[in-house]
N, C-alpha and C positions, 0 to 999 in steps of 0.2 A: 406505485412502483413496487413490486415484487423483487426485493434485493435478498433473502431470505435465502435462494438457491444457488447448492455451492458446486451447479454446473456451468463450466465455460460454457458461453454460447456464442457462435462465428453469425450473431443474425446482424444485418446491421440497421441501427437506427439510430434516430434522432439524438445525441448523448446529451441529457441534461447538466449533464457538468463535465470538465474532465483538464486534464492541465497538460502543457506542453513542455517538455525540457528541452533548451541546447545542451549537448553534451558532446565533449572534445574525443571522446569515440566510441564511436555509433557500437561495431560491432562489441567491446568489452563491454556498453552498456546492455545491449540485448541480452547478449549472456549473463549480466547480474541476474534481469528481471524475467528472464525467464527458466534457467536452470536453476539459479540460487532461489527464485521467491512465487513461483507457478504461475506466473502469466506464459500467456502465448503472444504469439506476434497474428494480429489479425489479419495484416495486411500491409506491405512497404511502397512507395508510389517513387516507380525510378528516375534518378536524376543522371547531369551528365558523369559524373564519377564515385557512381555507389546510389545506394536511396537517398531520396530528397527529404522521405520522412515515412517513419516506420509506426505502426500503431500498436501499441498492446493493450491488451488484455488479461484481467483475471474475471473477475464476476461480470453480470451484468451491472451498467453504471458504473463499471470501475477501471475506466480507459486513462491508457496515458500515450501521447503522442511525443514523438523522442525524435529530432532530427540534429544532425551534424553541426558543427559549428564550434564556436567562441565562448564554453561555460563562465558564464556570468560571476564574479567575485563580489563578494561580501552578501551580505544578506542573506536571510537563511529561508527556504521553502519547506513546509513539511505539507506532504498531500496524507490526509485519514481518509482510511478504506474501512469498511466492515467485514470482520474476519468473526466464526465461531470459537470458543473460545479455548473447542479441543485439540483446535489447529494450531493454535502458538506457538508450540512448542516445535511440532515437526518441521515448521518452517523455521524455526530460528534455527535449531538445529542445523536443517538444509542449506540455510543462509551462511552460518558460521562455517560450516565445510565447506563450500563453493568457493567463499574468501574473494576477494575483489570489492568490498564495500564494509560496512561496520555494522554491529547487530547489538543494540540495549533491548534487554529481557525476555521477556515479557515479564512484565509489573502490575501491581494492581495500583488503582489509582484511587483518590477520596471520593472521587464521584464515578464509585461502581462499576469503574471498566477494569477490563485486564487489557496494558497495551504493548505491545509488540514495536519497536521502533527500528526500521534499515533507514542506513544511508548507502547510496551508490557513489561510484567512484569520484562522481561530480560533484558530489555533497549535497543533494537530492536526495531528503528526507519521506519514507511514507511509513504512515503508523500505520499495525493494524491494530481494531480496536472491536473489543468482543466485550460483552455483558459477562459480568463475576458472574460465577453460578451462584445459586440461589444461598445455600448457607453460608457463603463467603462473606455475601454484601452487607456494606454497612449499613446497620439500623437506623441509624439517628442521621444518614443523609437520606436514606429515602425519608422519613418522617419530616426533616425539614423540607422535603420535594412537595411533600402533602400539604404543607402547614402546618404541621404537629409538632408540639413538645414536650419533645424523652424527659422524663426524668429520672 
């Protein structure tokens, strides 16, 4: 799978993974996740008062199906996407202006990612998560990745 491209593509296929949220309203979530964090809406499949259930999109392999309903209490969901890791910023950015949901960082983490963390208004968490650049990362965890040890 080629997740590497950072073009939406409206193809549709087979989604090897992908998660579904209720969410107590449809349309303020669509506009988190798609003016606040760059997905599209691929596609909504009409019900008898509004859509039954609406699909978005950001990359390929990075769908989320969001339909109407009863948001679930307790328990916490966090969906990780792959984001670059020049992008971060402009989406948190984007995220924090848009407002209707919550924006942690973007962070570097001890095992070599920078992560980007949204919650939506339903507490529907999605990291994005991008590889440190190169002189950032730490040495002594890629080394223990290897099997090697720093001294």
């Amino acid at each position: 799978m080629d997740i590497t491209s950072q073009e939406i593509t409206r193809d549709i296929y087979g989604m090897p993974a992908f998660v579904t949220f209720t969410v107590s309203d449809l349309d303020q979530t669509i506009d988190w996740y798609v003016n606040g964090l760059d997905f599209i809406v691929l596609f909504s499949i009409p019900g008898p008062d509004g859509p039954s259930l609406v699909h978005l999109r950001r990359w390929r392999y990075q769908d989320i199906l969001i339909r109407q309903g009863r948001a679930p209490t307790g328990g916490q969901w966090t969906y990780s996407i792959m984001a670059h890791v020049e992008q971060l910023d402009a989406i948190a950015e984007r995220a924090r202006g848009h407002g209707g949901g919550t924006v942690e960082g973007p962070t570097d983490t001890p095992w070599n990612t920078r992560d980007l963390r949204v919650t939506d208004p339903d507490g529907y968490s999605v990291t994005y998560t991008a590889r440190r650049p190169e002189g950032e990362r730490d040495a002594g965890f890629n080394a223990m990745m290897r099997g090697e040890v720093l001294e």
